[in-house]
DOFIVO-908735 format. One line per 5 residues: number of its first residue (from 1); their letters; for each residue x, y, z of C-alpha. Coordinates in steps of 0.5 Angstrom, whole numbers, m for minus. Each point is the difference from the previous one (the first is absolute). Example, Ala and Ser with C-alpha at 12.3 -4.5 7.8 and 13.67 -1.06 7.14 Angstrom:
DOFIVO-908735
1> AS> 25:m9:16 ~ 2:7:m2
//
This chain:
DOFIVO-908735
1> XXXXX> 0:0:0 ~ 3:7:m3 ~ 1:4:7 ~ 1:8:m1 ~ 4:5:6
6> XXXXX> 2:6:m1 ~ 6:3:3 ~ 4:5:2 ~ 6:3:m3 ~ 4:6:2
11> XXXXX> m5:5:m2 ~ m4:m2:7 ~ 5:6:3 ~ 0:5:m5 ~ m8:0:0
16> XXXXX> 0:0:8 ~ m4:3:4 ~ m5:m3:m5 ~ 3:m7:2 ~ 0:0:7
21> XXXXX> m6:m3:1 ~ m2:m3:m7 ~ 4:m4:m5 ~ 2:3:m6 ~ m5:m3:m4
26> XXXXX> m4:2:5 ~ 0:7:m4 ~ m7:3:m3 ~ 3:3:m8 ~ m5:2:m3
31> XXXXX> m7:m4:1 ~ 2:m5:4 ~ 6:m3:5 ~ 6:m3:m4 ~ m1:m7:2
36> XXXXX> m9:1:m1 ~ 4:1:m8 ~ 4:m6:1 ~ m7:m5:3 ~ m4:3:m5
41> XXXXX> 5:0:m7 ~ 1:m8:2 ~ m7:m1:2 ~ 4:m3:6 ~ 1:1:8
46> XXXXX> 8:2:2 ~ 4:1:6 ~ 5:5:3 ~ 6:m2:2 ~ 2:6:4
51> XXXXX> 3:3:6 ~ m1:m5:6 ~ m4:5:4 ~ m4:0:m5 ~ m1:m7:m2
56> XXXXX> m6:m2:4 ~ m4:5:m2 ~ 2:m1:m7 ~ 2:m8:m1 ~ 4:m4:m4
61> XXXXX> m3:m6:m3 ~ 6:m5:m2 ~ m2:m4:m6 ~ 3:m6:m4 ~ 0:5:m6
66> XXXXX> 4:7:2 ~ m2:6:m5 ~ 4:5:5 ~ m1:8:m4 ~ 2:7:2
71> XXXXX> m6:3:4 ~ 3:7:m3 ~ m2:m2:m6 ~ m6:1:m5 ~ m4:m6:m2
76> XXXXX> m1:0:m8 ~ m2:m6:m4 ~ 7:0:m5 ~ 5:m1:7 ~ m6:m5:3
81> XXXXX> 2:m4:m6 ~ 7:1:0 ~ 0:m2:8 ~ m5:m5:m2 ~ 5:m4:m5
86> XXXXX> 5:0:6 ~ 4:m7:1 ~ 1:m3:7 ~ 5:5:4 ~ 1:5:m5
91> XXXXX> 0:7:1 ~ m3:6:m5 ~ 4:6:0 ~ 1:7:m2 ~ 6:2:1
96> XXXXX> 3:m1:8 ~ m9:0:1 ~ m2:m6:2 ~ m7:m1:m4 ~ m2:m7:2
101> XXXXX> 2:m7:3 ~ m3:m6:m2 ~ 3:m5:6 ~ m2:m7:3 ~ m2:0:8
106> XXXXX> 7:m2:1 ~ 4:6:m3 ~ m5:5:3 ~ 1:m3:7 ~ 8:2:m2
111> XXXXX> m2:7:m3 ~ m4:2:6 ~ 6:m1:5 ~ 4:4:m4 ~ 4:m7:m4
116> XXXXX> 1:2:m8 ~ m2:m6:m5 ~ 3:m2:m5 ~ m5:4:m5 ~ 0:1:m7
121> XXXXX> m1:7:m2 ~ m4:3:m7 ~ m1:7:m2 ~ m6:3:m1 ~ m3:2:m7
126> XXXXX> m6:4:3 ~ 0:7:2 ~ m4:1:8 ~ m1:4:5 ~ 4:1:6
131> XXXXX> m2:4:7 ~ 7:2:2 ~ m1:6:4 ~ m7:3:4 ~ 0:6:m5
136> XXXXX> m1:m7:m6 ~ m7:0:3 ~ m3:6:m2 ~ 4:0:m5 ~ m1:m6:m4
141> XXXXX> m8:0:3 ~ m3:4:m7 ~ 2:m7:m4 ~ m2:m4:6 ~ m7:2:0
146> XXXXX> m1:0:m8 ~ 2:m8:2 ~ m3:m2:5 ~ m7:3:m3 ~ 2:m4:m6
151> XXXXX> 1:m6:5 ~ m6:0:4 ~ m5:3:m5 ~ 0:m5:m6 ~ m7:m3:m3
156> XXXXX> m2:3:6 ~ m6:6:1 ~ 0:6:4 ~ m6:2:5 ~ m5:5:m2
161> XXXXX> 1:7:3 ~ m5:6:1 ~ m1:5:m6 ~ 2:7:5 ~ 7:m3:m1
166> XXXXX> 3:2:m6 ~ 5:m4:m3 ~ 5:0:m6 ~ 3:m5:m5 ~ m2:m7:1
171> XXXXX> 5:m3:5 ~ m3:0:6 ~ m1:m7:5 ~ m5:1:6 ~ 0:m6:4
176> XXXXX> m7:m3:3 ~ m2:5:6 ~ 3:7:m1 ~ m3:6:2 ~ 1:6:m5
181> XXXXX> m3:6:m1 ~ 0:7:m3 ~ 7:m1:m2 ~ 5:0:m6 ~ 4:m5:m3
186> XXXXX> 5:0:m5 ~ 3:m6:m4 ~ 1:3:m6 ~ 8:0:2 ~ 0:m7:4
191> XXXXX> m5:m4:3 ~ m3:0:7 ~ m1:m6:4 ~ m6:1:6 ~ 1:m6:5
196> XXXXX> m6:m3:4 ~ m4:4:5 ~ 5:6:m1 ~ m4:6:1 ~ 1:7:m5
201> XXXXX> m3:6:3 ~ m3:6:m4 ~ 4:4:m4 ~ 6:m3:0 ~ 4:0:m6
206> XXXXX> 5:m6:m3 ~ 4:0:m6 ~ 3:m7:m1 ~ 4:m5:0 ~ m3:0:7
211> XXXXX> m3:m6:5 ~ m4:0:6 ~ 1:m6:3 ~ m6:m4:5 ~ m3:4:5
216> XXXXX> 5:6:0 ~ m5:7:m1 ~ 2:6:m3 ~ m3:6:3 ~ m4:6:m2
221> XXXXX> 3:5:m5 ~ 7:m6:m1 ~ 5:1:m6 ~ 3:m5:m3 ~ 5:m1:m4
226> XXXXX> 4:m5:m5 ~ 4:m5:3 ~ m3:0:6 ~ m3:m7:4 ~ m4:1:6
231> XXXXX> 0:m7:4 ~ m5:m5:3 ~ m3:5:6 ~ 3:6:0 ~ m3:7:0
236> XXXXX> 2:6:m6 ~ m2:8:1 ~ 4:4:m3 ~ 5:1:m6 ~ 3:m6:m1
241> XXXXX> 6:m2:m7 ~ 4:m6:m1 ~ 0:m3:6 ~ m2:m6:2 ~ m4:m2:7
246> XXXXX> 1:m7:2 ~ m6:m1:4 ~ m4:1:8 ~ 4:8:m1 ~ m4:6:0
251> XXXXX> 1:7:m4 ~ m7:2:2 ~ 1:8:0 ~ 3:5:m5 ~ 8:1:m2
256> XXXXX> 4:m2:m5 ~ 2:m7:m1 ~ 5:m1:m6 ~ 5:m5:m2 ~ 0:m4:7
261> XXXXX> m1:m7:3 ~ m4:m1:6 ~ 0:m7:4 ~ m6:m3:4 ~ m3:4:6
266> XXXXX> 2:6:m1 ~ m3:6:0 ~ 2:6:m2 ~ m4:7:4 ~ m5:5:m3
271> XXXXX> 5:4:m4 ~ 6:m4:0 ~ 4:3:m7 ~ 5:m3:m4 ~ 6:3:m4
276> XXXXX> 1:m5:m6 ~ 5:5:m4 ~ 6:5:2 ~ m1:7:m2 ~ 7:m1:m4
281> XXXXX> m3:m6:m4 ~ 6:m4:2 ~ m2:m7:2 ~ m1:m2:6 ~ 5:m5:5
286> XXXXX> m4:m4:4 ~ 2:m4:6 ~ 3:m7:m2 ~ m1:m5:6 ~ 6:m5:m4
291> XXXXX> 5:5:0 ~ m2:5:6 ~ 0:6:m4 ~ m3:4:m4 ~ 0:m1:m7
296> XXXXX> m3:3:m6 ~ m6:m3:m3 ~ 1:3:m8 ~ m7:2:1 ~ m2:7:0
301> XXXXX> m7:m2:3 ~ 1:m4:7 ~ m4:2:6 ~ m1:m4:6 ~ 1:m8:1
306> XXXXX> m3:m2:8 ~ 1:m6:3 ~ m6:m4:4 ~ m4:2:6 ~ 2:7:0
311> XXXXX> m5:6:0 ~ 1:8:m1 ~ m3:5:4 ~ m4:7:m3 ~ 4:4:m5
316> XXXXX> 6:m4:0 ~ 5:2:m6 ~ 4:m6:m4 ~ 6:3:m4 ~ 1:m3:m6
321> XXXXX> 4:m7:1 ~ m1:m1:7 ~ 0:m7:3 ~ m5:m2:6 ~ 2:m7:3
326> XXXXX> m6:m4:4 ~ m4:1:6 ~ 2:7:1 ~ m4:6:2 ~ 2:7:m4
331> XXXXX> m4:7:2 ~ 3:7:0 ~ m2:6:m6 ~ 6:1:m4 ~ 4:m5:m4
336> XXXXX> 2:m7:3 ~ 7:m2:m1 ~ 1:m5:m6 ~ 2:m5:3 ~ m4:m3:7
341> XXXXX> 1:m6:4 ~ m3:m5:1 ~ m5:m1:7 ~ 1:7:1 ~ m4:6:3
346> XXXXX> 1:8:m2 ~ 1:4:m5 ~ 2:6:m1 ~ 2:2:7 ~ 4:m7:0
351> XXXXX> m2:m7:1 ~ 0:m5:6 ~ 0:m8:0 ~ m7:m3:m2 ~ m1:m5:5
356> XXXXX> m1:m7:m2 ~ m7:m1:4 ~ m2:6:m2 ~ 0:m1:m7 ~ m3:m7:0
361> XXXXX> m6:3:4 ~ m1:5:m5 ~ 1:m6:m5 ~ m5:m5:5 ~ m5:6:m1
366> XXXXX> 0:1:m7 ~ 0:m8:m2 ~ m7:0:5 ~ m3:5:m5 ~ 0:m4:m5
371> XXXXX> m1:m6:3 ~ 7:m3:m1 ~ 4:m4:5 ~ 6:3:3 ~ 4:m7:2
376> XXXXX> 7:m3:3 ~ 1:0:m7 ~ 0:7:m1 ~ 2:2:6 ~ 6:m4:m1
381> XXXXX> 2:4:m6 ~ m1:7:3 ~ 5:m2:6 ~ 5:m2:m6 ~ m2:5:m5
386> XXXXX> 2:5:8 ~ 8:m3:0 ~ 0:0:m7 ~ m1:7:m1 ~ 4:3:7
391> XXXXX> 7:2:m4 ~ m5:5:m4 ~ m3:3:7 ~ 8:2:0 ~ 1:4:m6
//
């Protein structure tokens, strides 16, 4: 029986702090999570093989038949085939990247206690899409979520919305459930994708490529720009472009939110404002985890990367660039410094630690919201995710 896992590769650091608390195929690019893509282009469930703090949560299932594949990679059917065609204990390469691995039960078992097999290699011949860095996200989310479309709408039909909309082109997909009225969606430059249940208040204005996955609501007077997911079980207000929302966050107030990536439960205060372009126009450097330093995007346009469970407080300024790490408390009414540890409380006037407890209490209170477990199992990643951020509350 063929058996897939996903893998993490080195980019697992350089995509931190989205990463400390989820695989990296855990990642949402574009309409769905990588691994969602994997599961739905193989028409097969897959496993991660992850961090050990994080296996529990996300398992690895060991079958006589390895498939193992970079979960920083993008699914498509001509590398599925290359992958597919695969002999036993041969890798698929691009370069030094490692693309897959078809391994038996035992070479897999030497893989994952670090011992190299013997493995013959093959180059590949398919062009691909990689997710190296945060700033890859929002980057790449226009084309994601132009495929993604393609994938789950196929030979399907869109649900029928009210006539006080006003749509433009034909591109639109809504999913069963979907409450919209008297607002404007534009498709005419991609397509939109409006989840189950998802909410679309009046006079909200959307110009795709855009999705709005299950259960998430944009608020009153919303504007929505191409390039932007907006994940299961958030809440959208504002003025949002190319950024991506992985999912249980909210942005339920006015501000700006551009070329960003917001992690789960977070939740960013009325007014909260990010920059996503220097006045000089130079490209913008961002913290980089991999190498403890700032390094330069080659974007002109990049705004805010914030990792889970951190929440801002009202009129909170985020300078282009900036890093917010996990579990953190962010509050003061002028611009933020660009980089801010994880499991910390402040802002402008200074930070002090965030303790361990206290997080997870605010965690406990806003899983119960949505009627979510907050287990040992999620209780002893946050005391990891804690030691494995506390050089960071240094700098």
């Amino acid at each position: 029986m063929i058996n897939f896992i996903l893998f993490d590769d080195q980019s697992r650091i350089s995509l931190r702090p989205l990463t400390f608390f989820r695989p990296v195929s855990a990642i949402r690019s574009g309409i769905l999570t990588i691994n969602e893509k994997w599961e739905k282009h193989l028409n097969h469930p897959v496993s991660h093989l992850t961090e050990t703090y994080l296996q529990e949560k996300f398992p690895l299932k060991v079958g006589l038949d390895n498939y193992l594949i970079n979960g920083s990679i993008l699914p498509n059917q001509e590398l599925i085939a290359e992958i597919l065609s695969l002999d036993e204990d041969t890798s698929l390469i691009a370069g030094e990247t490692i693309i897959a691995i078809h391994l038996t039960a035992e070479n897999l078992k030497h893989f994952r206690e670090g011992v190299a097999p013997d493995l013959k290699s093959r180059e590949t011949k398919t062009p691909f899409v990689k997710i190296n860095n945060t700033w890859d996200i929002f980057g790449k989310n226009k084309k994601a979520i132009v495929e993604d479309f393609k994938l789950i709408t196929h030979n399907r039909k869109s649900a029928e919305i009210s006539s006080t909309n006003q749509v433009l082109g034909n591109n639109l997909f809504v999913e069963e459930g979907v409450s919209i009225e008297c607002s404007t969606i534009n498709t005419l430059k991609g397509p939109v994708y409006i989840g189950k249940h998802a909410e679309i208040m009046p006079g909200c204005h959307i110009e795709g490529p855009v999705a709005l996955c299950e259960h998430s609501v944009l608020k009153m007077g919303t504007l929505v720009y191409k390039g932007t997911t907006i994940g299961p079980w958030c809440k959208a207000g504002g003025e949002i472009n190319n950024s991506v929302m992985f999912g249980y966050s909210s942005k339920a107030h006015d501000g700006f939110l551009g070329d960003s990536v917001i992690a789960e439960w977070c939740n960013l205060g009325a007014g909260t404002t990010t920059s996503n372009l220097k006045n000089n126009y130079e490209y913008v450097k961002q913290w980089s985890y991999s190498e403890s330093k700032f390094v330069t995007t080659g974007l002109q346009f990049c705004g805010l990367v914030m990792g889970d469970h951190t929440k801002t407080g009202i009129s909170s300024m985020f300078n282009s660039g900036t890093t917010a790490g996990v579990c953190s408390n962010i509050f003061g009414v002028s611009y933020q410094r660009n980089f801010i540890p994880s499991f910390v409380w402040g802002g402008t006037s200074g930070f002090r630690k965030h303790k361990l407890d206290e997080a997870m209490d605010t965690a406990k209170a806003v899983y119960a919201r949505r009627n979510l477990p907050f287990n040992e199992v999620e209780e002893n990643i946050f005391k990891t995710v804690f030691e494995l951020t506390s050089d960071n509350r240094l700098l």
